[in-house]
N, C-alpha and C positions, 0 to 999 in steps of 0.2 A: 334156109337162108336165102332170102330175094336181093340182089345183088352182088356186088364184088368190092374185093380190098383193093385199094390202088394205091402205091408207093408214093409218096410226093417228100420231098427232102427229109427222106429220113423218116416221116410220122406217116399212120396208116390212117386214110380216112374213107368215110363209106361212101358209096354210089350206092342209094335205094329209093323208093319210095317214102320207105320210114323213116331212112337218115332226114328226110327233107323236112315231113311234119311232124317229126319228135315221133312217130309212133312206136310202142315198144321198147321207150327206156322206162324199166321200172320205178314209179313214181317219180320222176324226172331226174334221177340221181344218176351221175355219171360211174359208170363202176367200172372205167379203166376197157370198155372195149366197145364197138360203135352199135349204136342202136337198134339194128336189124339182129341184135343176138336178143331173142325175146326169152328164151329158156335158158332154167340153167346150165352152165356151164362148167365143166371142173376148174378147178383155179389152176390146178396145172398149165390147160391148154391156156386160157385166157394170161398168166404170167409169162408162159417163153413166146406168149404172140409180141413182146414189148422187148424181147432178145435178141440183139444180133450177137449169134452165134458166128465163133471162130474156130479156129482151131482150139486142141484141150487144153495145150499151154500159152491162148490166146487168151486177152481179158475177152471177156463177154462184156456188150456194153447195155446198158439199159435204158432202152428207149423212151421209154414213157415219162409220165411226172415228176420232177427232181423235188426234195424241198431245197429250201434257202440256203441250205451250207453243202449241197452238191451232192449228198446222197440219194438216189432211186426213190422215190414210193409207191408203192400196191394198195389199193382198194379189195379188201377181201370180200366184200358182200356191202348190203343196201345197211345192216344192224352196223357196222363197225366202223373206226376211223380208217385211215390210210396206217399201212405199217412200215418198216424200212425197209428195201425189195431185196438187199442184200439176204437181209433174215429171212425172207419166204425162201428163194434159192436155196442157202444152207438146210430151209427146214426138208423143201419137197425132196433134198437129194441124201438127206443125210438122218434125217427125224429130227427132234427137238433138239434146240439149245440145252448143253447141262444147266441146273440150277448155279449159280453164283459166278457164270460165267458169260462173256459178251466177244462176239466176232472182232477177230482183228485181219484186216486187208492184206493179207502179203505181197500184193503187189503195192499198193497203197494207191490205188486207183480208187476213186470213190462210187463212180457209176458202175462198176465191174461187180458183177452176181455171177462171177464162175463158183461154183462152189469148189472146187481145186485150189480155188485162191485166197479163201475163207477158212479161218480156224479158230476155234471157240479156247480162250484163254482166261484169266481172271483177266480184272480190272488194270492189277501193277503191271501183268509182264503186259500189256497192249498198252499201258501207256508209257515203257519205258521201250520197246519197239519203235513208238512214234515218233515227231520230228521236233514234238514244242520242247522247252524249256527243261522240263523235268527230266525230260532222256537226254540230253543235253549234258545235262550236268552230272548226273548218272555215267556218261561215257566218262567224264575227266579223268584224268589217271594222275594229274600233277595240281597243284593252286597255283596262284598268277603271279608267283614267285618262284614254283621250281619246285617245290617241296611233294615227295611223290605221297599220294594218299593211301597209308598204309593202316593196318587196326593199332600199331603202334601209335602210329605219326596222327592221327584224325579221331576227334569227338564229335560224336553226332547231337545236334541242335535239336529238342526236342520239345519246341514252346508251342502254344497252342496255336496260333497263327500263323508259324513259322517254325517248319520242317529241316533241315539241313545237315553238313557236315563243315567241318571246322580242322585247319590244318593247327596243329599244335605250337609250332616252331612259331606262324605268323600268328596266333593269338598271345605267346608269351612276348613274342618282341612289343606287338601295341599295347599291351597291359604295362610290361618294364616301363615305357614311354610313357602312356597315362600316368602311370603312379611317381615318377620323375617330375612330370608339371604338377602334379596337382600338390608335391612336399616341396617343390620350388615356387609354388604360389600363392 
């Protein structure tokens, strides 16, 4: 390697000869580490070059390319797209993803590729973990009357566009009510 990495806010950039006339990035494709790396490289190293590393119950944060909604991405090679860096993490420390399962953040830090802080889950329990709407309403223990949601007290909503639960006491009160106006009108 002909020159040196130098730290400037955060991001690593090269001092070479080759960083200056492109020489040595294969076929002009950026693949996530500076142009005087002419051979290849394990993905290993080239990945935790883009980590700053903490302590083990620190997030690890990730340096490099973010997409749009704040997650990490990795360049695996010149053949492939970018993948999410959390998932290389998980993979180089742990082996593959099981099938029908997808990482969920225990810290909920987005840039964070500790893999101590990653855990491979289905789909429900990472999204009833999270912070939108559906776990949300997943946590309620009462409806917006009081009524506690029990397998007595609660029918579940089961239409195709719409998923839910339903407190018994407040669908019978608005239906008595409905069916009140509608033989009084």
């Amino acid at each position: 390697m002909n020159g040196y990495l130098a730290q400037r806010k955060g991001r690593r950039y090269a001092r070479s000869a080759s960083h200056r006339t492109g020489a040595g990035n294969a076929g002009g494709l950026f693949l996530g580490m500076p142009n005087q790396w002419t051979g290849p490289t394990p993905i290993s190293i080239r990945f935790w070059a883009f980590v700053d590393r903490k302590g083990d119950d620190e997030c690890w944060l990730w340096t490099g390319s973010l997409y749009g909604h704040g997650y990490g991405q990795f360049f695996l090679d010149a053949s492939t797209h970018h993948v999410p860096a959390h998932r290389v993490a998980y993979q180089l420390a742990n082996g593959d993803i099981p099938l029908g399962l997808e990482l969920d953040h225990l810290c909920r830090n987005r840039v964070c590729v500790n893999p101590a802080h990653l855990e491979a889950v289905s789909h429900k329990v990472n999204t009833l973990r999270g912070t939108g709407l559906p776990a949300d309403n997943a946590r309620k223990t009462h409806c917006l009357h009081g009524h506690a949601f029990t397998s007595d007290n609660t029918y579940i909503i089961a239409k195709s566009a719409r998923v839910g639960r339903r407190c018994r006491p407040c669908h019978n009160e608005h239906e008595a009510l409905r069916r009140s106006k509608q033989n009084a009108g």
